[in-house]
N, C-alpha and C positions, 0 to 999 in steps of 0.2 A: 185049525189050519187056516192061513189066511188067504183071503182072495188075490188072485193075479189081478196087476195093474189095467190091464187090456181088458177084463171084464168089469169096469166101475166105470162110471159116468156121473156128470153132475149135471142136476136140471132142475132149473130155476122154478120158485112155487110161486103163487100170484099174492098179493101185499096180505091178504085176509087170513091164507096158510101161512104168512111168515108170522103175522101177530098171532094169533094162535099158536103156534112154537113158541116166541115170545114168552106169551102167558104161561107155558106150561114150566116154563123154567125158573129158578132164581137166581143164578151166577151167571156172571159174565164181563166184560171187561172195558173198560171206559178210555180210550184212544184219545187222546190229542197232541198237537205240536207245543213244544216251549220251545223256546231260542228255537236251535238248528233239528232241534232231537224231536221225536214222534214216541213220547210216554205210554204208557199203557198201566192201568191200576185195576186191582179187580174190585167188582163191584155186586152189589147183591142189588136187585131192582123189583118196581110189580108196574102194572101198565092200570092206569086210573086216569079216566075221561080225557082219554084218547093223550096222553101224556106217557113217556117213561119217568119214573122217579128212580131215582141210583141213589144207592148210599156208599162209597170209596174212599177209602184213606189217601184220597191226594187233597192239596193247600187250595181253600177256597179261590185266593188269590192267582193263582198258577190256573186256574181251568181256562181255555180263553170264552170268547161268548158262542162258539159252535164248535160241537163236538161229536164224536160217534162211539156209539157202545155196538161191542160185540156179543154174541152167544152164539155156541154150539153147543154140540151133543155128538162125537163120533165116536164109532166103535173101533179099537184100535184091531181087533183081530179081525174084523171083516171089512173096514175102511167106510163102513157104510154110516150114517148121521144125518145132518144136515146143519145150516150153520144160517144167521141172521144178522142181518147190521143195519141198525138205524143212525140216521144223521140229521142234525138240525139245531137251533138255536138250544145255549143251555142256561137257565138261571139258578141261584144260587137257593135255594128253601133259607130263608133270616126268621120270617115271622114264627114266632115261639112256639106256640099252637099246633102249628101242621109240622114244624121240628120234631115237638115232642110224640106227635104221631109216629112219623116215621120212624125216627128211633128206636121207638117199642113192637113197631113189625119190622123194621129192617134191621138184621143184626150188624154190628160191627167189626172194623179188624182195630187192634192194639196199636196203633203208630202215632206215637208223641200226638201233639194236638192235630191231626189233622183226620176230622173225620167228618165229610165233608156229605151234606144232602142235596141234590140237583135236579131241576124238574126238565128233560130233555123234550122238546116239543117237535116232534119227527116231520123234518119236509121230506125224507125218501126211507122207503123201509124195504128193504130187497134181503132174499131168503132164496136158497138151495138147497135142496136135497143131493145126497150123494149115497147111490143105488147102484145096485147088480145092472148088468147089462143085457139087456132081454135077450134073449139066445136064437 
């Protein structure tokens, strides 16, 4: 059975819970503008020295230089989760080396050439929880 709308709430967790959800996770979704349109690609990630790394089937080219990846976790039968979004400069992973790292722990999706590695460097990282409503 699921929860009534009137008994959930969202409230915000402080930057250290939001990285920690983070870390607990591996999908999540990579947001940015091109032209007029606001993209969204999904993206598999892990958080190494204070960095997000994404790996996403969108075109190198097409990312611009600041971006934001999404993650959540919510339960559709009781609405309850929480959800995180980092934002911040993005660069492109070229050197060979840390590529082929990635690669071999981040899995990939099948989309003609563009399978694209990015090291996100987070100026804001904000996280909610979304919970029962204390009674």
């Amino acid at each position: 059975m699921s929860t009534p709308p009137a008994s959930l709430r969202m409230v915000e967790v402080s930057g250290a819970e939001a990285l920690w959800l983070l870390e607990g996770s591996a999908l999540g979704r990579l947001v940015y503008a091109q032209r007029d349109l606001t993209v969204l690609r999904p993206g598999r990630h892990t958080w190494e020295y204070g960095r997000l790394v994404v790996r996403t089937p969108a075109p190198a080219a097409a990312v611009p230089a600041t971006a934001t990846y999404y993650v959540d976790e919510v339960r559709a039968a009781t609405g309850t989760g929480w959800s995180v979004t980092v934002a911040g400069p993005v660069d492109v992973i070229t050197e060979p080396d840390e590529a082929a790292h990635y690669q071999c722990t981040l899995a990939g999706w099948s989309h003609g050439p563009h399978d694209t590695l990015l090291r996100l460097n987070p100026k804001t990282v904000t996280g909610f929880r979304l919970a029962r409503a204390e009674a």
